[in-house]
C-alpha positions in Angstrom: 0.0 0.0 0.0 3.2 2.1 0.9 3.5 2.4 -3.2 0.7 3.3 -4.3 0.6 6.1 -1.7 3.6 7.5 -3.1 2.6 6.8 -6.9 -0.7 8.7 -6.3 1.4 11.7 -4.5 3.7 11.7 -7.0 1.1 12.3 -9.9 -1.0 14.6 -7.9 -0.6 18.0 -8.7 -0.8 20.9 -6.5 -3.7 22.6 -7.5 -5.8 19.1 -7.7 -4.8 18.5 -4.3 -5.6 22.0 -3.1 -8.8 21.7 -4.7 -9.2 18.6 -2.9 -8.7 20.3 0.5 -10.8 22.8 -0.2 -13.8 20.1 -1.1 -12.7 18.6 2.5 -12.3 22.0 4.6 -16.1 22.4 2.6 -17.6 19.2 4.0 -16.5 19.6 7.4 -17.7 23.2 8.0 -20.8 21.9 7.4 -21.3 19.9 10.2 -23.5 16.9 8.8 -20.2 14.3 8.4 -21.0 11.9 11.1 -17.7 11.6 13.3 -15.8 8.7 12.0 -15.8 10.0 8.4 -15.2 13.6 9.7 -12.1 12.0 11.3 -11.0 10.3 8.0 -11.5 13.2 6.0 -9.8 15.3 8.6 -6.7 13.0 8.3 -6.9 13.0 4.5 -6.7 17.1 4.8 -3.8 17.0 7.2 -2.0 14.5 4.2 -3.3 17.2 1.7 -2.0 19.9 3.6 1.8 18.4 4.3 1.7 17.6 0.4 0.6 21.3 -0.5 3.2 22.8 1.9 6.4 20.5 0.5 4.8 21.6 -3.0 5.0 25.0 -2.1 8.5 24.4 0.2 9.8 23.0 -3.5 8.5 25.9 -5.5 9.8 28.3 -2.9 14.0 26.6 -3.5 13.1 26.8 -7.1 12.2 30.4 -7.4 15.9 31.1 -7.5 16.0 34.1 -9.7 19.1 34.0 -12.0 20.1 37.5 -12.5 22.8 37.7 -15.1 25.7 40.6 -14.5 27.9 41.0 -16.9 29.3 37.5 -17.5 28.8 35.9 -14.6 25.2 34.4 -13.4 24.2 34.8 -9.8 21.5 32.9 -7.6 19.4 34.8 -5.6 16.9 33.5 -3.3 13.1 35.3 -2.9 11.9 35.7 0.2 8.2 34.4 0.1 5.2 35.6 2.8 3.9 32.1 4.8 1.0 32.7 4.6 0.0 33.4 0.9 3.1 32.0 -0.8 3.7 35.4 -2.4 7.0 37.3 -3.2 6.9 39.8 -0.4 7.2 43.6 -1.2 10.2 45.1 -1.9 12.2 42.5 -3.0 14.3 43.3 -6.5 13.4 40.3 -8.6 14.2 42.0 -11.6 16.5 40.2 -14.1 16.9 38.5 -17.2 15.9 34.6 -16.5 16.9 32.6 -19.1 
């Protein structure tokens, strides 16, 4: 079961598994999931949520903006706000990516 756990994370995507928690955060605000599935489709958001944060974790080490200066190409990190996953103000992320 262990690999087709990780099979079905790895083809998930992060929008279909946002869209996913969203469905769940839906169905449990409104109150009519008797416990035990409430519980299971509480742990199912947690899983969805630790996927969409390592997603985002991913995106955020990727987002290293090459900025090319003269000859040489430098790496420079963005600095992301937590809570919206958005480049935060006044960060220079002006460059030429290639």
């Amino acid at each position: 079961m262990e690999k087709k756990k990780k099979k079905t994370e790895e083809t998930k995507t992060f929008e279909s598994a946002l869209e996913e928690l969203e469905e769940i955060a839906s169905e449990l605000e409104t109150g009519e999931l008797g416990l035990d599935e409430a519980l299971g489709r509480y742990e199912k958001g947690v899983q969805l949520s630790r996927f969409c944060r390592k997603k985002l974790d991913e995106a955020a080490r990727k987002i290293d903006i090459l900025q090319k200066q003269g000859d040489e190409i430098i790496s420079k990190p963005v600095k992301l706000k937590d809570d919206e996953g958005e480049i935060e103000e006044g960060e220079d992320v002006q460059g030429e990516l290639l």
